[in-house]
C-alpha positions as CSV (number, residue, x, y, z in Angstrom):
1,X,-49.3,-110.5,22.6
2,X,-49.5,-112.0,26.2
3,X,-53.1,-113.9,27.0
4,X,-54.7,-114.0,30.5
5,X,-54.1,-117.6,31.8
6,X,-56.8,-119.1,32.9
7,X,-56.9,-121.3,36.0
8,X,-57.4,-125.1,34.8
9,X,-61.3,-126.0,34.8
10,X,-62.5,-122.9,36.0
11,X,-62.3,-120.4,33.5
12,X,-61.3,-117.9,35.8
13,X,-59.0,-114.8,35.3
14,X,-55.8,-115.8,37.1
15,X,-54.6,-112.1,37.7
16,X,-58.5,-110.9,38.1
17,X,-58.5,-113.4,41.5
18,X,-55.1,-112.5,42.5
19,X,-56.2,-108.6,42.0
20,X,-59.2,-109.5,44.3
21,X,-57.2,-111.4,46.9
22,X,-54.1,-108.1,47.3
23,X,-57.3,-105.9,47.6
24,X,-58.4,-107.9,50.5
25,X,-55.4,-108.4,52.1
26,X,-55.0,-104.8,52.0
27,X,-58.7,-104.1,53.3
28,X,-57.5,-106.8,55.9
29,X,-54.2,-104.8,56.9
30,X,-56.1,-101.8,57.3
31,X,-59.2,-102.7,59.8
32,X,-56.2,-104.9,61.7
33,X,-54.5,-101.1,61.8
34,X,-57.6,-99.3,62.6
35,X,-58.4,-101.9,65.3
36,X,-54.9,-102.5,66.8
37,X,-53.8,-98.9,66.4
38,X,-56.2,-96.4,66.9
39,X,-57.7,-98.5,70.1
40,X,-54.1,-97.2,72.1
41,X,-55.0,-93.4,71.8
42,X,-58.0,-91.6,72.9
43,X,-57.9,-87.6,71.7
44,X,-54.7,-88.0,70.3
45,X,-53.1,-89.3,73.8
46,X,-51.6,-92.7,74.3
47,X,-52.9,-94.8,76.8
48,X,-52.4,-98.4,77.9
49,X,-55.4,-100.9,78.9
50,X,-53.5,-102.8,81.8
51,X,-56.5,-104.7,82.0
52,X,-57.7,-103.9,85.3
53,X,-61.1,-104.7,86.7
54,X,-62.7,-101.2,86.3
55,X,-61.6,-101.4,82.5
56,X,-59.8,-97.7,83.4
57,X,-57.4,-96.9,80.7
58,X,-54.4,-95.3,82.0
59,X,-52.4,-92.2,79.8
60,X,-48.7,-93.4,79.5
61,X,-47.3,-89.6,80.5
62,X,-48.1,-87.1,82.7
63,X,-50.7,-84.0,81.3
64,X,-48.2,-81.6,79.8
65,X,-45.4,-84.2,79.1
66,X,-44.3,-85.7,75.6
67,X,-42.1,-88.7,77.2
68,X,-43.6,-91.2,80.3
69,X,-40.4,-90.3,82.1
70,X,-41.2,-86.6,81.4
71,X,-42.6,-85.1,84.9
72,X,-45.2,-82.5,83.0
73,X,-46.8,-79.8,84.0
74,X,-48.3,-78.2,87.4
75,X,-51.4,-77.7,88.7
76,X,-53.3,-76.9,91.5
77,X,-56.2,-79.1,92.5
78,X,-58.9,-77.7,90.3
79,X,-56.8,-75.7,88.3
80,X,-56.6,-76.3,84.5
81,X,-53.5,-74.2,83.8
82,X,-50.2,-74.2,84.8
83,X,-48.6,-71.3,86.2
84,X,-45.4,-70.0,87.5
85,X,-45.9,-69.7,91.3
86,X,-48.3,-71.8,93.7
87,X,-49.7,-70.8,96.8
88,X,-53.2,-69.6,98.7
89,X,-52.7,-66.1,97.2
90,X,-53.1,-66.9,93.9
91,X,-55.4,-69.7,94.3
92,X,-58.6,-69.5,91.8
93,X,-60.8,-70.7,94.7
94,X,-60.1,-68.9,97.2
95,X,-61.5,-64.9,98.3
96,X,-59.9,-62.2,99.8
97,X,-60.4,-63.1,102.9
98,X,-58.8,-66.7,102.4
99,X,-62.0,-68.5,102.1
100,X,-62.3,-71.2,99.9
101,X,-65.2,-70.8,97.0
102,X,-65.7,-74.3,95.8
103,X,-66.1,-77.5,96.9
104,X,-66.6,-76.5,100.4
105,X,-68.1,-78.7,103.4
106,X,-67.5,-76.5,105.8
107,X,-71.7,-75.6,106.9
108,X,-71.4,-72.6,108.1
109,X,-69.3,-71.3,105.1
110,X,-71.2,-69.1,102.8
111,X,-69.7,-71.1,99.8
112,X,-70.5,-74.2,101.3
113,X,-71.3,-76.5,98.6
114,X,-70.8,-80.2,99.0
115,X,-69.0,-80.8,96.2
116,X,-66.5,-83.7,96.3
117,X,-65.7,-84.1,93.0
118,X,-63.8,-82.0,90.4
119,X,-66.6,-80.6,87.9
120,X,-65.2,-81.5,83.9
121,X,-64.5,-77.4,83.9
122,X,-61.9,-78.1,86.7
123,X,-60.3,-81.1,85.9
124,X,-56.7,-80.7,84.1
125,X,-57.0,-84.0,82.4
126,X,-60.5,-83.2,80.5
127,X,-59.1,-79.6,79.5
128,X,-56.1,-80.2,78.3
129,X,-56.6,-83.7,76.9
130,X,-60.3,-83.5,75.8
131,X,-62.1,-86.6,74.7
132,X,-63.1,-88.7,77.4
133,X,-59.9,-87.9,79.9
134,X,-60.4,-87.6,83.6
135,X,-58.4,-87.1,86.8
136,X,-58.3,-90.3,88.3
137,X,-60.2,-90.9,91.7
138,X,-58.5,-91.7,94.9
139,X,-60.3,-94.9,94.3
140,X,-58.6,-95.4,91.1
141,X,-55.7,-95.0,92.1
142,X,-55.7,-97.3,94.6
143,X,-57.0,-99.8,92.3
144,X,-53.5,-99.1,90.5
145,X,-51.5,-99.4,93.1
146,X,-53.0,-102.7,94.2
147,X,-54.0,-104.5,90.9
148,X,-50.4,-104.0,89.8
149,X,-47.1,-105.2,90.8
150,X,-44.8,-101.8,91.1
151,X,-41.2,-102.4,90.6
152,X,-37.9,-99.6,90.8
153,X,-35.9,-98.6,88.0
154,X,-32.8,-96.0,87.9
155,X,-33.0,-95.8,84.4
156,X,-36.4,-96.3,82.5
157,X,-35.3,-97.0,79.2
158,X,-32.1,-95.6,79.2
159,X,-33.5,-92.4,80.0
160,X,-31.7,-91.9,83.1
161,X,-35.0,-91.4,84.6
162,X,-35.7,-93.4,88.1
163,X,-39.6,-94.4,88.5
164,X,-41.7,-97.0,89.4
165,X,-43.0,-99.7,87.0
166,X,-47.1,-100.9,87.4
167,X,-47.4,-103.8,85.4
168,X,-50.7,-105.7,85.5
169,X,-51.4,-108.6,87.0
170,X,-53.9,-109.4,85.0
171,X,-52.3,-109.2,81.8
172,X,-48.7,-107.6,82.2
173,X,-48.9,-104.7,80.3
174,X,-47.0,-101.4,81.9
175,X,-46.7,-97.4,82.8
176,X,-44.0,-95.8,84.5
177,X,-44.5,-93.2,87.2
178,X,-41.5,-90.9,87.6
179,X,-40.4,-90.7,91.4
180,X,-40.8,-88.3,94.0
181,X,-43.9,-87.3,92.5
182,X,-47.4,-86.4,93.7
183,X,-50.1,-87.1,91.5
184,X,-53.5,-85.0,92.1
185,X,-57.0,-87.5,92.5
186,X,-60.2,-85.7,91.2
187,X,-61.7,-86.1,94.7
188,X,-61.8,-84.8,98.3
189,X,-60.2,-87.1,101.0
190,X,-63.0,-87.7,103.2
191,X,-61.7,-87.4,106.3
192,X,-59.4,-84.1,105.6
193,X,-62.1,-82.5,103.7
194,X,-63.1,-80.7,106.5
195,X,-60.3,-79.1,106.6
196,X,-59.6,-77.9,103.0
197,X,-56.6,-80.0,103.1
198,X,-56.9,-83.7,102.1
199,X,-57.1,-83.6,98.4
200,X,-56.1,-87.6,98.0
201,X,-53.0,-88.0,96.1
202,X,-50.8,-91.0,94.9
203,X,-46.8,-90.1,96.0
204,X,-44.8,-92.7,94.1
205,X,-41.4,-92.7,96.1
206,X,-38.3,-95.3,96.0
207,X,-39.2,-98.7,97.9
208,X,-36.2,-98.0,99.6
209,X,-38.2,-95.1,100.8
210,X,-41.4,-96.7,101.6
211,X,-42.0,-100.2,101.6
212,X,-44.8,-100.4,99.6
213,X,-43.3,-97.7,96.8
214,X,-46.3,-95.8,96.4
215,X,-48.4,-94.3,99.4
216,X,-51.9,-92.5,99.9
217,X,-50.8,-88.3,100.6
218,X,-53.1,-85.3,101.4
219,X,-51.9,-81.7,100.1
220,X,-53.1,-78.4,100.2
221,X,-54.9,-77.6,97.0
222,X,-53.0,-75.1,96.4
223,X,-50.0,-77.3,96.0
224,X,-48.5,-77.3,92.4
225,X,-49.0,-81.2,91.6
226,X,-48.6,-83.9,88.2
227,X,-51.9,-85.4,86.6
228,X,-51.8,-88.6,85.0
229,X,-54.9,-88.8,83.2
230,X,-57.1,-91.6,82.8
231,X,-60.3,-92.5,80.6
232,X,-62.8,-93.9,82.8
233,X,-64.5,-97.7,82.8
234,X,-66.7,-99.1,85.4
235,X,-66.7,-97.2,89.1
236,X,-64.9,-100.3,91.8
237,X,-64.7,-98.4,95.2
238,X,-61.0,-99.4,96.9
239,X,-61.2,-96.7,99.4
240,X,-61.1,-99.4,102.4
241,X,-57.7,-100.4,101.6
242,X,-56.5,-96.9,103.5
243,X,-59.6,-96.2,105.5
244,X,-58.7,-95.8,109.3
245,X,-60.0,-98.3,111.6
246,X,-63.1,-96.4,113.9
247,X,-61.7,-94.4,116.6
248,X,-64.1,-94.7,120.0
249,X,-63.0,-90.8,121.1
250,X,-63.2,-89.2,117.3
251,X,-66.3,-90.8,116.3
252,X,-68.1,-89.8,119.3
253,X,-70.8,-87.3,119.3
254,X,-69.3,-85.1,121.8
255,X,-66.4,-85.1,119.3
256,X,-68.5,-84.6,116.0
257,X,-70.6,-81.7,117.8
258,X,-67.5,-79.7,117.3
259,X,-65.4,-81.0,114.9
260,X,-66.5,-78.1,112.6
261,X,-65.8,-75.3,114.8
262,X,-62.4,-77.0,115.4
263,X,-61.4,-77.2,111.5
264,X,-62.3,-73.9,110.9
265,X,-60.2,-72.5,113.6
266,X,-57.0,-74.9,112.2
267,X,-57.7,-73.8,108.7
268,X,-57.7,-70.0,109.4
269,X,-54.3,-70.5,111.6
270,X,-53.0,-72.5,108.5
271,X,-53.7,-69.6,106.4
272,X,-52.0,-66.9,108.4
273,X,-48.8,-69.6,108.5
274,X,-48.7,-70.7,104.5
275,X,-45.4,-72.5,105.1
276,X,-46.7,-74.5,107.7
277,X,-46.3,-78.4,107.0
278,X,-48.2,-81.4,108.0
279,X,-46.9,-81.6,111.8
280,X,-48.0,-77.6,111.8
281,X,-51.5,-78.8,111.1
282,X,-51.5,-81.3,113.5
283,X,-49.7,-78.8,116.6
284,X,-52.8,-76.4,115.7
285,X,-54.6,-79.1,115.7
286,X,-53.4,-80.6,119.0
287,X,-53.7,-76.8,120.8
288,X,-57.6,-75.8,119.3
289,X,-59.1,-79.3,120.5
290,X,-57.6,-79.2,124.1
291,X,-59.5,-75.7,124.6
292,X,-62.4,-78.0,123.8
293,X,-61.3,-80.1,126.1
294,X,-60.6,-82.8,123.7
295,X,-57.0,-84.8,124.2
296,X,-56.2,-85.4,120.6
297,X,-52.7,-87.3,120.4
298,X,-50.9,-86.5,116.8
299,X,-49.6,-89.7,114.8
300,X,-46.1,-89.5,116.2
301,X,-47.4,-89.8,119.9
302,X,-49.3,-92.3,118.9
303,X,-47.1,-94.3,116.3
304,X,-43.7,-93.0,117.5
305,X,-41.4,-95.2,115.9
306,X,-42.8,-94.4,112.1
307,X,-41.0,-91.9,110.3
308,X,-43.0,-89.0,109.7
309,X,-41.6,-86.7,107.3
């Protein structure tokens, strides 16, 4: 019959310590799983901590998508589901009479409001991913854009799949935007607001395209858009890097006494014309302030040799 050994001048079970020493290796393998592991996924949804100085933690795909190259699904600002068709008609905020229910700023609407930010029952992020997931902010995005270094690829992993790369500069860790897409914030552009038109959003396009790859965008809320959801750290406010500088004729009283009526009158031509685009807004724009007797000059008078498309 085989004896225990035991260890020289000890009297201690050789196999009884090696049993103790597998079982903490094993304990040891499993808290460095739990701890590595687990840490990357909030709800069940991968995320990556790029390290940035809010301490956001941004999903790797899209709300709706399995893959980070996958575009996901559609939503309108507010919206929680996707659906088949986008446009004021069908919009859940929005009355018979094509006025806008929630998160108004309008005064003299009888939904006005003064919400700015989407409430956790209309953010797309917190419904469909649960846990702690958010829409990002404008500000957070912004914090993105410029506490990463964004690079093209045509083919993101051999998926075939062109996109932009934001890898930290604070510790090099990734996501990948696809391109040519417009990623909804959880909160009113400031400036447009007024108009129920700027609802900030991140548009990640080729550099080729834009110089900087990614660019600040206001849509219509109605607009089917992606959301790349993020779980929140410490609020850092970035909104200066695209703030306007002061503008002597906009900011004066004469101009804000009416700036009001003015929206209201663009917004309800807008409506009647759903198709309208960005320059529409700013000929109706143009046309309601000279009856005011305001001479507003739109961005291409004023910046004519951008490209504004």
């Amino acid at each position: 019959m085989k004896q225990n050994r035991l260890l020289p001048f000890t009297g201690i079970d050789r196999n009884s310590k090696l049993n103790k020493m597998n079982i903490k290796s094993k304990i040891l393998i499993i808290i460095t799983i739990v701890l590595c592991g687990c840490e990357t996924k909030e709800g069940g949804f991968a995320y990556v901590d790029l390290g940035l100085p809010s301490g956001n933690l941004w999903a790797t795909c899209n709300v709706g998508a399995e893959h980070p190259y996958d575009i996901g699904d559609f939503f309108a600002w507010g919206e929680t589901q996707p659906k088949e068709r986008y446009g004021w008609d069908n919009y859940k905020y929005i009355s018979s009479d094509s006025t806008i229910t929630k998160y108004v700023f309008y005064p003299k609407s009888p939904y006005y409001d003064t919400l700015r930010i989407l409430e956790p029952c209309d953010d797309a992020a917190t419904a469909n991913m649960g846990g702690r997931w958010v829409t990002p902010t404008y500000s957070e995005f912004l914090e993105l854009r410029l506490e990463c270094d964004h690079y093209d690829t045509d083919n993101y992993k051999g998926s075939g799949i062109s996109g932009t790369i934001f890898t930290s500069k604070h510790n090099g860790k990734s996501i990948f935007l696809p391109h040519e897409m417009d990623y909804w914030s959880s909160n009113l552009d400031e400036e447009l607001i007024k108009w129920d038109y700027g609802y900030d959003a991140l548009r990640v396009q080729k550099e080729s395209d834009k110089a900087t790859g990614v660019i600040c965008a206001g849509e219509y809320r109605f607009y089917g858009r992606q959301i790349r959801g993020v779980v929140r750290g410490k609020s850092i406010d970035y909104s200066w890097f695209c703030k306007d500088p002061p503008d002597p004729i906009e900011d004066s009283p004469a101009y804000k006494n009416v700036i009001f009526d003015v929206m209201e009158e663009v917004l309800d031509s807008l409506r009647k014309h759903p198709n309208s685009n960005g320059h529409g807004l700013w000929d109706w724009q143009k046309m309601i302030l000279k009856r005011h007797g305001i001479d507003w000059k739109m961005p291409p008078e004023m910046d004519p040799d951008s490209d504004y498309d």
